[in-house]
MIBA-922706 format. One line per 2 residues: number of its first residue (from 1); their letters; for each residue x negated, y, z negated of C-alpha. Coordinates in nm, 2 decimals, always signed. Layout:
NUM> A> X Y Z; ...
% end
This chain:
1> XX> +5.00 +5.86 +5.52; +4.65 +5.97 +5.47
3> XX> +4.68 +5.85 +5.08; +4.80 +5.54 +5.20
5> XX> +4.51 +5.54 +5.43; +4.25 +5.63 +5.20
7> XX> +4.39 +5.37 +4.96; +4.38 +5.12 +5.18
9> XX> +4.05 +5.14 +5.28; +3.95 +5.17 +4.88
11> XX> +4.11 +4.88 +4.85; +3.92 +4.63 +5.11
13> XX> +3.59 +4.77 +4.97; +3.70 +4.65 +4.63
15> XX> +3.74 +4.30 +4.79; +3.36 +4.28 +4.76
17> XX> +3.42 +4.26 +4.37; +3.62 +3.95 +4.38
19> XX> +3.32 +3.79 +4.54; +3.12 +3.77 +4.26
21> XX> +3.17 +3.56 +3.90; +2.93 +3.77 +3.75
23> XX> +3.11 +4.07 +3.52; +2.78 +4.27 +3.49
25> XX> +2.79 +4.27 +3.89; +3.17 +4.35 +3.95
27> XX> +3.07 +4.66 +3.71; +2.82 +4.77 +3.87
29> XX> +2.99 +4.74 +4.19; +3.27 +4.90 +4.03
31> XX> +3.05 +5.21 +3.96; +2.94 +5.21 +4.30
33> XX> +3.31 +5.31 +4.43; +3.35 +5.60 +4.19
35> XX> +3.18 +5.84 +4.39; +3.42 +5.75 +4.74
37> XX> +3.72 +5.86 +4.54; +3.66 +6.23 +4.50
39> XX> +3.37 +6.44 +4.35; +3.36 +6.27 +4.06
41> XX> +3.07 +6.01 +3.90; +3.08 +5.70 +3.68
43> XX> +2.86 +5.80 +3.37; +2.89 +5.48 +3.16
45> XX> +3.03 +5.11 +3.24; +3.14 +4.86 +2.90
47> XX> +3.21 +4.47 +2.88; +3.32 +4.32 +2.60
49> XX> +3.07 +4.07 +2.48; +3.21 +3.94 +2.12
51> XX> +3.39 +4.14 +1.93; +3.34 +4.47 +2.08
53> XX> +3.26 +4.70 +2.45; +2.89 +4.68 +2.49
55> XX> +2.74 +4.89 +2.74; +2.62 +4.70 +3.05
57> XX> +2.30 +4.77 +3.12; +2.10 +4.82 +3.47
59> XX> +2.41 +5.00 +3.67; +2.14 +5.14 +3.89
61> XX> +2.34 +5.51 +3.94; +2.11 +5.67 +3.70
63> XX> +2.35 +5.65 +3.39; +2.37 +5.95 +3.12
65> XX> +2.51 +5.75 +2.87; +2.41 +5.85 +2.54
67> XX> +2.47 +5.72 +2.17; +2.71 +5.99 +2.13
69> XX> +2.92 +5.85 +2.40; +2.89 +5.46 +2.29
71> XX> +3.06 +5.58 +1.99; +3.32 +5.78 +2.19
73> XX> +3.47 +5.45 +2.37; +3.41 +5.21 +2.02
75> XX> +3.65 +5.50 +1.86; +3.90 +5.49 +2.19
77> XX> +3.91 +5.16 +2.04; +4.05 +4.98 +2.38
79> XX> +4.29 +5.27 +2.49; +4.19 +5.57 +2.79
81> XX> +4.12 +5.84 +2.65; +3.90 +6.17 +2.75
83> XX> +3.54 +6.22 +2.69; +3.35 +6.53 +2.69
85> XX> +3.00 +6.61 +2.89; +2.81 +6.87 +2.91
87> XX> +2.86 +7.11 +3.24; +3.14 +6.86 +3.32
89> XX> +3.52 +7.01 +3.35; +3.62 +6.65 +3.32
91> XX> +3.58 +6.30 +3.14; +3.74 +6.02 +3.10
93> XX> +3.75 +5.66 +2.99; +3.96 +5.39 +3.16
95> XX> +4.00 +5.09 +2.92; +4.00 +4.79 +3.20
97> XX> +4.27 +4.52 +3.07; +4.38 +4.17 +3.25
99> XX> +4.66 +4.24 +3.48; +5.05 +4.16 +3.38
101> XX> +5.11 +3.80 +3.47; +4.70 +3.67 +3.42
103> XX> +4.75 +3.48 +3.07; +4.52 +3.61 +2.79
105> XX> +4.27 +3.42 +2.59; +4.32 +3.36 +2.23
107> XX> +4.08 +3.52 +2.01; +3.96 +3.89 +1.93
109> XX> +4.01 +4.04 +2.25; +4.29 +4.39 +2.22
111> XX> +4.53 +4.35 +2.49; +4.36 +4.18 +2.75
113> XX> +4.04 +4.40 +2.75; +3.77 +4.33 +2.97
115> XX> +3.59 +4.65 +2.95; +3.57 +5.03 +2.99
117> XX> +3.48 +5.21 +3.33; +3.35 +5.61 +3.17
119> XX> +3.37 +5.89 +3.48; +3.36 +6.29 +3.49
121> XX> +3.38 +6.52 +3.75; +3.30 +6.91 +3.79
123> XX> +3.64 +6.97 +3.86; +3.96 +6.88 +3.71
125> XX> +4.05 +6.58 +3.92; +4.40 +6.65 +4.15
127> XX> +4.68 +6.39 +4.15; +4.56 +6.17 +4.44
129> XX> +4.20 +6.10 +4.31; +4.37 +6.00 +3.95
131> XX> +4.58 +5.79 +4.17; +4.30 +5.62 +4.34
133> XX> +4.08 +5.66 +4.06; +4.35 +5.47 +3.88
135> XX> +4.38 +5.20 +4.19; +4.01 +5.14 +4.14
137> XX> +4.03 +5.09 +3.79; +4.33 +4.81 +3.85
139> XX> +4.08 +4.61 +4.12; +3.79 +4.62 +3.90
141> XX> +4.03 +4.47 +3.57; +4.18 +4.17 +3.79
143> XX> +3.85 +4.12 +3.93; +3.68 +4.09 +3.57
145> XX> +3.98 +3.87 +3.49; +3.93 +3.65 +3.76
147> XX> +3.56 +3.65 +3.67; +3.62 +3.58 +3.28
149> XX> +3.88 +3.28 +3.40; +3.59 +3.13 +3.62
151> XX> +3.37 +3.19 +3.36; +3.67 +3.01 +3.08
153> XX> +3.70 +2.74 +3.34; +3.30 +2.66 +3.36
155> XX> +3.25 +2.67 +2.98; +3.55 +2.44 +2.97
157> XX> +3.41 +2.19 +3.20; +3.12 +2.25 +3.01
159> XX> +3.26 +2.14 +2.72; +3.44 +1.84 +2.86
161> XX> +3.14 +1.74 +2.99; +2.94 +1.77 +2.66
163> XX> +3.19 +1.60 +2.49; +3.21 +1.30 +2.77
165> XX> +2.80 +1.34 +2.68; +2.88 +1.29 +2.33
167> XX> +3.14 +1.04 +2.33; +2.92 +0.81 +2.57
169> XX> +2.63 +0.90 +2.33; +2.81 +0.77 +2.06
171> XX> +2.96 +0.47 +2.16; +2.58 +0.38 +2.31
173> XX> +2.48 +0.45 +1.94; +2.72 +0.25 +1.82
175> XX> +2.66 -0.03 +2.01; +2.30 -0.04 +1.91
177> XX> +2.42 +0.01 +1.53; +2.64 -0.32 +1.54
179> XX> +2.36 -0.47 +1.73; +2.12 -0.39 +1.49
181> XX> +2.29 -0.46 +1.23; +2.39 -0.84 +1.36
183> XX> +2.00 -0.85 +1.37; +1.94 -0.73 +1.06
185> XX> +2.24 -0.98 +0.92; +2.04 -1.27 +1.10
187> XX> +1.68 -1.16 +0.92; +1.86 -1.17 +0.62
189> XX> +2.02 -1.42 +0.64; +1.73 -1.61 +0.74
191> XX> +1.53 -1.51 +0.41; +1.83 -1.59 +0.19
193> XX> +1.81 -1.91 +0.30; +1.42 -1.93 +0.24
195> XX> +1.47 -1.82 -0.11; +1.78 -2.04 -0.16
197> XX> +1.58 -2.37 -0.03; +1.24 -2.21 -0.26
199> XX> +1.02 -2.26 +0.08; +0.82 -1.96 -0.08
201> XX> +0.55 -1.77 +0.14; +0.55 -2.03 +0.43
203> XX> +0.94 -2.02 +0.44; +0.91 -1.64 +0.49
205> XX> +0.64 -1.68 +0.76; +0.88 -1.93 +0.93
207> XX> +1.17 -1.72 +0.91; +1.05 -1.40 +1.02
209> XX> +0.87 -1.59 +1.35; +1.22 -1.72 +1.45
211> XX> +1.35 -1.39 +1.45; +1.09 -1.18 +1.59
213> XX> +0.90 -1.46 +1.80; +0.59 -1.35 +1.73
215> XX> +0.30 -1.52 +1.50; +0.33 -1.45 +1.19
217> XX> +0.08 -1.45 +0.89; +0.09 -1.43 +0.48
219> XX> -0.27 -1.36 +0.36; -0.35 -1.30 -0.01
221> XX> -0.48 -0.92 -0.12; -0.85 -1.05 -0.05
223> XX> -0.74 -1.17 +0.30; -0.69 -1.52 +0.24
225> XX> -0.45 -1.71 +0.49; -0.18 -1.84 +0.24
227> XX> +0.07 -1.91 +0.50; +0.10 -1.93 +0.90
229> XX> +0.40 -1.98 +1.15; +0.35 -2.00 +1.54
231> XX> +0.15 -2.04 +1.74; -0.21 -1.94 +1.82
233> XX> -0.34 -1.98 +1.42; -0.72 -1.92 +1.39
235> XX> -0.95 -2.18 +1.29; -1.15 -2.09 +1.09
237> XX> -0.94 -1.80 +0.94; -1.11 -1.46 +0.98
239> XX> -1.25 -1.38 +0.62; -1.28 -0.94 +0.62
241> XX> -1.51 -0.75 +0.46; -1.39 -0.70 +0.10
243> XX> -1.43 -0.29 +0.07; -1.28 -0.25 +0.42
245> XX> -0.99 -0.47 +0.31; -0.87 -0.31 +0.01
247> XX> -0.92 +0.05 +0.22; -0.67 -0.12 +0.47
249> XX> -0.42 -0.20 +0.17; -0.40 +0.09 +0.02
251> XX> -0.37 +0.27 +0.36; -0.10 +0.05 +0.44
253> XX> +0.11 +0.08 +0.12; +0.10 +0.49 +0.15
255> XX> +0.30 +0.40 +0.47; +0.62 +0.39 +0.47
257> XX> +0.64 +0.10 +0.68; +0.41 -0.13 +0.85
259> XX> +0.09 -0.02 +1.05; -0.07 -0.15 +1.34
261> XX> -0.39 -0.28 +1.27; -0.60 -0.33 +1.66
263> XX> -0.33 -0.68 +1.74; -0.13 -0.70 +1.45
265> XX> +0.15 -0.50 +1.25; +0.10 -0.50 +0.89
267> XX> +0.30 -0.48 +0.59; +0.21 -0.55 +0.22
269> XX> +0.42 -0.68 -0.05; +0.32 -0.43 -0.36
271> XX> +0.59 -0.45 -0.63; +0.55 -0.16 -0.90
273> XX> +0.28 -0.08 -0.67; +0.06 -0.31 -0.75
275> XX> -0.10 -0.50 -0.42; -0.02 -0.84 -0.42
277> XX> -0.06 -0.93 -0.08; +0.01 -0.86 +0.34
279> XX> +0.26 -1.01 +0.57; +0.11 -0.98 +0.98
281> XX> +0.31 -1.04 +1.26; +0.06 -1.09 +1.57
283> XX> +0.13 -0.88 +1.85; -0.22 -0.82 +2.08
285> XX> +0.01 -0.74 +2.36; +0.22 -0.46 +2.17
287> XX> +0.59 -0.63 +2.21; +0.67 -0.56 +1.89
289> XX> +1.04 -0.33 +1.93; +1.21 -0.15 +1.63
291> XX> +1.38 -0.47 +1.54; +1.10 -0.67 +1.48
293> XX> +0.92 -0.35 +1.28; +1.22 -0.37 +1.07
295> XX> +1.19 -0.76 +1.03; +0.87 -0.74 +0.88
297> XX> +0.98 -0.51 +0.63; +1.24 -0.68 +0.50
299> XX> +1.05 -0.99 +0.52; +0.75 -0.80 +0.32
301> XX> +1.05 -0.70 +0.06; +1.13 -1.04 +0.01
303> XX> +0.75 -1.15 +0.03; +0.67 -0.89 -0.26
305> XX> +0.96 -1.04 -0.46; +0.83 -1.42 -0.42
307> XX> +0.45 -1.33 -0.52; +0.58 -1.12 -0.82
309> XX> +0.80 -1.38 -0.92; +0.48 -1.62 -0.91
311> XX> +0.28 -1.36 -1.11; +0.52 -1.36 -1.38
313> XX> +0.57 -1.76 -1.40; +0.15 -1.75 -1.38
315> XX> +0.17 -1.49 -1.67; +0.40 -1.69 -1.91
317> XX> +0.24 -2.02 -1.83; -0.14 -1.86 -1.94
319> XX> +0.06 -1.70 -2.25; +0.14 -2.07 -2.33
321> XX> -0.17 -2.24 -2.25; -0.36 -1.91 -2.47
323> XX> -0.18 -1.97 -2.74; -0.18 -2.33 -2.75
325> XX> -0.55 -2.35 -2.71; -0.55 -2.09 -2.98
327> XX> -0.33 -2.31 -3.25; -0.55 -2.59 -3.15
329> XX> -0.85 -2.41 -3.23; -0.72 -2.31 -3.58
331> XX> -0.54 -2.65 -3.62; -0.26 -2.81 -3.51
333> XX> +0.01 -3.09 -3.56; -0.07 -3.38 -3.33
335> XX> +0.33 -3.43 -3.24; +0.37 -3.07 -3.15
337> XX> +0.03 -3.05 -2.97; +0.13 -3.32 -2.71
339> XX> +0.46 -3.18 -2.62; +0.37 -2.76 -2.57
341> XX> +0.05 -2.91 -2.36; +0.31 -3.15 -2.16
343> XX> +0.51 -2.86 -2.10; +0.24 -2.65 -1.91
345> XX> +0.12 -2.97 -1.76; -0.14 -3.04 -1.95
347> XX> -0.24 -3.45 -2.09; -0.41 -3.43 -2.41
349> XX> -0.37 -3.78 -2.47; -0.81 -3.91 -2.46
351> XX> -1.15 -3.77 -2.49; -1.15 -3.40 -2.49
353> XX> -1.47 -3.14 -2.52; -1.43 -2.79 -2.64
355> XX> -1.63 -2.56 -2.40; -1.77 -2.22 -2.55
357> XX> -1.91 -1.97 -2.23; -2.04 -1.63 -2.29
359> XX> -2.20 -1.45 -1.99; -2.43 -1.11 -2.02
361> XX> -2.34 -0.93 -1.67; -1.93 -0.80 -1.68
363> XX> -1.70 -0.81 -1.96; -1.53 -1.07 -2.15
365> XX> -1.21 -1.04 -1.98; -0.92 -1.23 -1.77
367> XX> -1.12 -1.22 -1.47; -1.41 -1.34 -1.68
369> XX> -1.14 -1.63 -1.81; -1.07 -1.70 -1.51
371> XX> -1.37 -1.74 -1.30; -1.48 -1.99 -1.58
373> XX> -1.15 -2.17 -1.50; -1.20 -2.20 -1.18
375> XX> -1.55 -2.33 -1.19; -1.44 -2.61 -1.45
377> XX> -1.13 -2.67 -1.22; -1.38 -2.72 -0.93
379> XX> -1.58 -2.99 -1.08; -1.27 -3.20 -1.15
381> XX> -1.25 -3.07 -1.53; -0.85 -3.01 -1.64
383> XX> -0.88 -2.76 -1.89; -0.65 -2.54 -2.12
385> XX> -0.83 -2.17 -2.15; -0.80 -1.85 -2.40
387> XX> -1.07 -1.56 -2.47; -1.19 -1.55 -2.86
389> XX> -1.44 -1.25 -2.94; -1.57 -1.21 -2.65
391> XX> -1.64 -1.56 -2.54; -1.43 -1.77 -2.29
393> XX> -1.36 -2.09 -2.45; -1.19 -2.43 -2.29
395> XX> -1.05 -2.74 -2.39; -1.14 -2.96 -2.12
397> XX> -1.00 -3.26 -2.07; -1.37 -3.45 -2.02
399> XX> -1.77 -3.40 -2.06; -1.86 -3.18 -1.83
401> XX> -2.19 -3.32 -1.63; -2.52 -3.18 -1.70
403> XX> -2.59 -2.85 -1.59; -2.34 -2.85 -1.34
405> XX> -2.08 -2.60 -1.50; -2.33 -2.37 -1.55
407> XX> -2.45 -2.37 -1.21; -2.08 -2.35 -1.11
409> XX> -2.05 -2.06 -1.29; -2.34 -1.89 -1.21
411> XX> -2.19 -1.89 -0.81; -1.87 -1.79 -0.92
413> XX> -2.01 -1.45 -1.12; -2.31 -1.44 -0.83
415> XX> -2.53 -1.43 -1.18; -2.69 -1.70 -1.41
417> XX> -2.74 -1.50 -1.69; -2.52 -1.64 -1.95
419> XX> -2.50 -1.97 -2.21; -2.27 -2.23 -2.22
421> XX> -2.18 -2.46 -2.55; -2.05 -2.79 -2.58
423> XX> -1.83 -2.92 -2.85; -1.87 -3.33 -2.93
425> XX> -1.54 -3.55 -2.85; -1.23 -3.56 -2.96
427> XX> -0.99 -3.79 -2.92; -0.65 -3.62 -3.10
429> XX> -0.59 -3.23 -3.11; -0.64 -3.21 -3.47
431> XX> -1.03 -3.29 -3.41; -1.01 -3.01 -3.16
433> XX> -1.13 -2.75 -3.41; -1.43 -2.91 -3.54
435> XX> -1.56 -2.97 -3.17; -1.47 -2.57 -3.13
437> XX> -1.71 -2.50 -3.42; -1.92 -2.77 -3.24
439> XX> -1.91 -2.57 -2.88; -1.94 -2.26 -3.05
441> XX> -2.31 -2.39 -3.26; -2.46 -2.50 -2.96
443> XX> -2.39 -2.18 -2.79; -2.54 -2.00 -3.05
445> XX> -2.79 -2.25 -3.06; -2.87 -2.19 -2.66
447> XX> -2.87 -1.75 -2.68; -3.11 -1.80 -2.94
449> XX> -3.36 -2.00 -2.79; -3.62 -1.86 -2.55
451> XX> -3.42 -2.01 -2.25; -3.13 -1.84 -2.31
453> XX> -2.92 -1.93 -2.04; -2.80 -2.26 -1.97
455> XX> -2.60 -2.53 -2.11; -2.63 -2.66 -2.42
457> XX> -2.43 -2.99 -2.59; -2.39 -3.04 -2.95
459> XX> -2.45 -3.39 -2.91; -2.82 -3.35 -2.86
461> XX> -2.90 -3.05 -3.11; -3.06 -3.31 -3.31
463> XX> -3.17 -3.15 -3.58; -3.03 -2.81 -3.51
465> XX> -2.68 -3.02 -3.57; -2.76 -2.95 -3.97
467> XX> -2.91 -2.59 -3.96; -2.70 -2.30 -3.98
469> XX> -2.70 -1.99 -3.80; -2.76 -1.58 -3.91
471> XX> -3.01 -1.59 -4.20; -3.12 -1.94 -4.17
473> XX> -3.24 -1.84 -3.84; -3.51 -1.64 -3.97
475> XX> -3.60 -1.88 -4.18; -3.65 -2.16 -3.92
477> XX> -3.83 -1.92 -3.76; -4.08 -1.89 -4.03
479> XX> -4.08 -2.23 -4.10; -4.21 -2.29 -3.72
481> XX> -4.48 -2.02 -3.81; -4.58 -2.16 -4.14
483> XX> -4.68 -2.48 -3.97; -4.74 -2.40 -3.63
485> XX> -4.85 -2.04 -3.61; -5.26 -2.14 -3.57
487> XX> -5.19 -2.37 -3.34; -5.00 -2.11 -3.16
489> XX> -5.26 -1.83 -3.17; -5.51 -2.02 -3.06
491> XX> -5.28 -2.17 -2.77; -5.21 -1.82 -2.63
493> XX> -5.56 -1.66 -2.68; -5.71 -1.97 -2.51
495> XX> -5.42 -2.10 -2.31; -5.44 -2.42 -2.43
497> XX> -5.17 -2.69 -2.50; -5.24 -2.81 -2.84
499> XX> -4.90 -2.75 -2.97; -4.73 -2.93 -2.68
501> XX> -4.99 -3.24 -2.73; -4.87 -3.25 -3.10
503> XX> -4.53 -3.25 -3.02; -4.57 -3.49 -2.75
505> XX> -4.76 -3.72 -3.00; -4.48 -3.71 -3.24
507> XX> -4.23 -3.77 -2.95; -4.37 -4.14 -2.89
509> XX> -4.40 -4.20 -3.27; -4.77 -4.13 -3.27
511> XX> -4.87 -4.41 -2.95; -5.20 -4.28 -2.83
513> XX> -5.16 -4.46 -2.46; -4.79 -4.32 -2.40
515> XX> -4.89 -3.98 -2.54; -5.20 -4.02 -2.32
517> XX> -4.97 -4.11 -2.04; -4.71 -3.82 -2.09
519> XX> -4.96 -3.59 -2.10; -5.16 -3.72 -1.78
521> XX> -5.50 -3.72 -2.00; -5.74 -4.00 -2.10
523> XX> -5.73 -4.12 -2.42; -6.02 -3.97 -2.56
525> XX> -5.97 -3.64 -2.46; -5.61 -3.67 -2.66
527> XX> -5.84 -3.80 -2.97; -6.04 -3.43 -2.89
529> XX> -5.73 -3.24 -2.86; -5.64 -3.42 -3.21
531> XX> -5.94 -3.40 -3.40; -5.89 -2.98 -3.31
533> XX> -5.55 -2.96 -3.43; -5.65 -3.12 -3.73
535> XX> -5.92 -2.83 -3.79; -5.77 -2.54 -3.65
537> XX> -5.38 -2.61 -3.85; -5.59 -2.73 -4.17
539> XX> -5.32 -3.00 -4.16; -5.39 -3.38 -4.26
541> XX> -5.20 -3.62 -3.97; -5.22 -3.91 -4.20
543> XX> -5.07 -3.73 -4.46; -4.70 -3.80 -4.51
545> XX> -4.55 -3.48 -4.60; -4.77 -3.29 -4.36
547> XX> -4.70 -3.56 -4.10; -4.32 -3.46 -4.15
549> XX> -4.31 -3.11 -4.20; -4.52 -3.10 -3.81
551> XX> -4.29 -3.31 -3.68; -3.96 -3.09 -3.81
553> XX> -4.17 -2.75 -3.68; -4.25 -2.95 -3.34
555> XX> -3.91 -3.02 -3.29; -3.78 -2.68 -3.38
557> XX> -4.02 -2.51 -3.18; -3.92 -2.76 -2.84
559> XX> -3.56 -2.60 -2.88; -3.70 -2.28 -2.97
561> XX> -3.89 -2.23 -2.65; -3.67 -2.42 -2.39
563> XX> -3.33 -2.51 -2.54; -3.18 -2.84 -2.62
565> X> -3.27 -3.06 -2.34
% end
């Protein structure tokens, strides 16, 4: 009776250990009841964390475990089994397994265990502590077994719950995928039927405002407005600063997607990397979603393929028109002539000018080509261009005015320091080369005169028309000095204009009261300014051949000094 007793009341202390979930705390509780069996101690409590007994840590009753014994239980290997301590008669382990009848969980776990309970005693233990000893070890398994199926149960739910998680997850993300994906069918569909219908840049700045509904904007690399859709367009356009423009590009392109710029999103079409252009969509209010971020890029995709595509036809057709102009230049059949320049819509049916332009500040190149286009295209002039040595030459359809292509050209390079020559007409492409030689004379013509820039037709050289260039130069130049190079001197030590009367004089076939008149002096004081060219130039006015030979050296001079006028 007083074993019954005694395990009776171990028993409803052990009921405390069923309270808890926690393992480490049923352990420790475990350890607590040792000592209230007999004279024994717990040295050492073990749970099973993975795939072995670990020792649980913090069992407050001053533990004496050592390394020694850690090993001693791993060895026992799940089985009970004695232990040895030092001034101790007796040790033992107790291997704590799940109960008959609690189901065991799949997995690494030797026969149920749940852990190891480690106790000595100074004496040999008699039967009745073993026996309660023993009961203790039974309440503290099912107790860790009902604390590892709480502990199964709440990972399980756990789990379920994750997964439920998981599965809603999913299903959200894959009702945004279709979602986005109908979207992304609409935007492309949209721009397929752009290209299809060959709308070009407005098409795609139509397309991608109905899907987005938002402004949008296709501006050129320099910021040019080349197409708009909605509402809200500036007027006038904003024109940026050049250098901060092309800093904004190349910022842009190292994305890999559009940027917000301050209001708007951008992206640029740069195929093979080279910058072609930007596509905007105009969002000051920041309502731009992921949708519409992804609209813009595929619209800038398309974009970049429609201004390449351009590029390439612009290519071929200059390739033509360069090397039309350039077998007109050499010489070319009139049949053949008509139809290439019909085919890159150019008429050369009627009065045609070969135009010869070199400039002195930037190279001779296509930008140079075509800044001399555009000028010529600005003042109404239909031309066919090429580059030959350095010089941008034109067959223009037309006389271009007086003066006006240069100054044209002069604001399109921001400088005026280069020449432009003017071929004579022609009326059928195979006169073209002879005006070419034409342009190219009078060019030479205007670089070598002391007004060097300018414009200079071949149709008023006058006598320039019959002098050739390189050597004969010099010679001209002699010529002038032969006859003129007193008059000259004695101009530029006194800073008179005897030279200039002279010239004037031969001008109006030797009238005294229109040279008089042109020269805003009376008539006597021309009869002066005579009478002293006579003596200073030693040269006989009523002579014929000296009369002549002043005239030619008058004449040369006038283009000399200021260019054909």
């Amino acid at each position: 009776m007083a074993r019954s007793g005694v395990a009776d009341e171990l028993v409803l202390r052990c009921l405390t250990m069923f309270d808890s979930q926690d393992e480490a705390e049923i352990l420790r509780r475990a350890m607590a009841q040792v000592s209230t069996v007999g004279p024994g101690r717990a040295e050492a409590g073990y749970l099973l964390r993975g795939d072995g007994l670990v020792r649980c840590p913090d069992d407050g009753h001053g533990s004496r475990a050592t390394p020694a014994l850690d090993a001693r239980v791993r060895e026992l290997a799940g089985r009970d089994g004695p232990v040895r301590f030092p001034r101790r008669a007796w040790g033992w382990a107790f291997a704590l397994r799940e109960p008959d009848g609690l189901p065991v969980p799949d997995g690494p776990v030797p026969d149920g265990l749940r852990g190891a309970l480690v106790v000595s005693s100074r004496d040999r233990p008699g039967e009745d502590e073993r026996f309660l000893l023993s009961l203790l070890v039974r309440q503290t398994s099912a107790a860790l077994s009902i604390a590892a199926a709480h502990r199964r149960e709440r990972a399980q739910a756990a789990e379920l719950r994750r997964a439920r998680g998981e599965r809603e997850a999913m299903r959200r993300r894959l009702d945004r995928a279709l979602s986005d994906l109908g979207h992304l069918r609409e935007v492309h569909d949209a721009l397929a039927r752009t290209a299809a219908r060959g709308d070009g840049e407005a098409g795609i700045a139509r397309a991608l405002h109905r899907v987005t509904g938002l402004p949008a904007a296709v501006e050129d690399r320099f910021g040019n407005l080349r197409a708009w859709a909605g509402p809200g367009r500036p007027d006038p356009y904003p024109t940026p600063d050049p250098a901060q423009r092309e800093e904004l590009l190349r910022d842009a392109a190292r994305r890999s997607g559009p940027a917000r710029l301050r209001d708007r999103l951008i992206a640029v079409a740069a195929p093979r990397g080279e910058l072609l252009g930007a596509l905007c969509l105009v969002d000051p209010e920041a309502r731009a979603d992921e949708r519409a971020v992804r609209a813009l890029d595929h619209a800038a995709a398309a974009l970049a393929l429609e201004l390449a595509h351009r590029r390439r036809l612009a290519e071929l057709e200059l390739r033509l028109r360069r090397e039309l102009v350039d077998d007109l230049l050499t010489g070319a059949d009139d049949t053949s002539a008509y139809a290439r320049a019909e085919a890159v819509g150019h008429d050369l049916h009627g009065p045609h000018h070969v135009v010869a332009a070199r400039w002195a500040d930037g190279p001779a190149d296509d930008g140079f080509l075509r800044a001399v286009g555009r000028a010529a295209s600005g003042l109404g002039l239909r031309v066919l261009p090429t580059l030959r040595s350095g010089t941008a030459v034109l067959v223009a359809r037309g006389r271009p005015a007086e003066r006006a292509l240069h100054t044209a050209l002069s604001r399109e390079l921001g400088s005026p320091a280069g020449a432009i020559g003017v071929g004579g007409r022609c009326d059928t492409p195979h006169e073209v080369p002879r005006s070419y030689q034409e342009a190219m004379r009078a060019l030479e013509v205007r670089q070598g005169s002391h007004s060097a820039y300018g414009i200079t037709f071949f149709d008023d050289l006058g006598l320039y028309r019959i002098l050739r260039t390189g050597k004969d130069q010099r010679e001209v130049e002699r010529f002038v000095r032969e006859w003129l190079g007193p008059l000259l001197d004695y101009d530029a030590k006194h800073h008179t204009a005897l030279v200039e009367t002279l010239t004037a004089y031969f001008d109006r076939g030797g009238n005294y009261s229109e040279t008089a008149a042109a020269l805003v002096v009376h008539r006597s004081t021309l009869r002066y300014r005579l009478q002293r060219i006579r003596e200073i130039s030693g040269s006989d006015l009523t002579d014929v051949d000296s009369r002549l030979n002043l005239q030619v050296a008058t004449r040369v001079w006038k283009i000399m000094r200021s260019g054909p006028e």
